[in-house]
C-alpha positions in Angstrom: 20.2 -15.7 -17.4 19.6 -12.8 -14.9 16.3 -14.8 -13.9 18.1 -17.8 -12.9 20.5 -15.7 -10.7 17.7 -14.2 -9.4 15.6 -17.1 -8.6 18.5 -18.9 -7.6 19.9 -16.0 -4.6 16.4 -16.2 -3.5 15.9 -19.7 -3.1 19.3 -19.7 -1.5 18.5 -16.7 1.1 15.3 -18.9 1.6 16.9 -21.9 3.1 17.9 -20.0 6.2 14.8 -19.2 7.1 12.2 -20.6 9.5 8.8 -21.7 8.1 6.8 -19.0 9.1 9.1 -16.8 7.1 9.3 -18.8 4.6 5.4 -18.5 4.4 5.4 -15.5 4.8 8.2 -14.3 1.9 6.1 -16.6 -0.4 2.6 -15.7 0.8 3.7 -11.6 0.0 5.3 -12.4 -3.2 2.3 -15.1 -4.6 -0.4 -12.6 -3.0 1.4 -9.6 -4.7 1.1 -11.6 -8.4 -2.2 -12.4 -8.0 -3.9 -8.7 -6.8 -1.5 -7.5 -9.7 -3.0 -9.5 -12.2 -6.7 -9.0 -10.6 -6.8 -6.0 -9.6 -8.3 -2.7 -11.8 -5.3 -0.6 -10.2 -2.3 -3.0 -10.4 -0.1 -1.1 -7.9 -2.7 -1.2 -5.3 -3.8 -4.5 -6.3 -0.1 -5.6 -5.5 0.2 -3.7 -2.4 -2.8 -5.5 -0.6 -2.4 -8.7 -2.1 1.2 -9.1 -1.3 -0.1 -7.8 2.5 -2.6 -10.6 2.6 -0.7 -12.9 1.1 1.8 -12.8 3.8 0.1 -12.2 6.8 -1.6 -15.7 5.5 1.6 -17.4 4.5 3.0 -16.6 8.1 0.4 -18.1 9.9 0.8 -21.3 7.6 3.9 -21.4 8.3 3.9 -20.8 11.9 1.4 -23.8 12.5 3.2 -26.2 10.3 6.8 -25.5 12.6 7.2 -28.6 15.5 7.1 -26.3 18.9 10.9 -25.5 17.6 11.8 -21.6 18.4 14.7 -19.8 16.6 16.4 -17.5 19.3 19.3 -14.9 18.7 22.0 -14.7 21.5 23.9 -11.0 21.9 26.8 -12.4 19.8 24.4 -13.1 17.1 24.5 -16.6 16.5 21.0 -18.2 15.8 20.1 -21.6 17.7 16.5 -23.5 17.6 15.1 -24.8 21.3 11.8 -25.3 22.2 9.6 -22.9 22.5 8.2 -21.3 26.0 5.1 -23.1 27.1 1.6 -21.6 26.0 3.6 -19.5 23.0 
């Protein structure tokens, strides 16, 4: 039971996100598994495979978003606009 709370505050905190975080949440956590499992040292095994793992999910993530940018005004509220040119 306490697993499918926990996988399902997660996947809710997910939908809020853009897709390079997204990618990048998912790259750390799936990156951290597999250096775990891998790895001769399972802590540092984790700790540079979850580093990896989301550096690379970010980038995925990043080039799979449509030139949309999420900006934050002072107040706080989040709103999507296209992105400067050249970023």
């Amino acid at each position: 039971m306490k697993k499918a709370i926990t996988i399902l505050v997660l996947t809710v905190a997910l939908g809020a996100c853009s897709q390079t975080e997204k990618g990048a949440a998912v790259g750390g956590l799936g990156g951290a598994a597999v250096g775990a499992a891998v790895a001769n040292d399972p802590v540092e095994g984790a700790v540079v495979g979850g580093a990896v793992g989301a550096v690379a999910g970010a980038l995925i993530g990043h080039a799979s978003e449509s030139g949309k940018c999420r900006y934050r005004d002072r107040s706080g509220r989040v709103y999507i606009a296209r992105c400067p040119s050249g970023y």
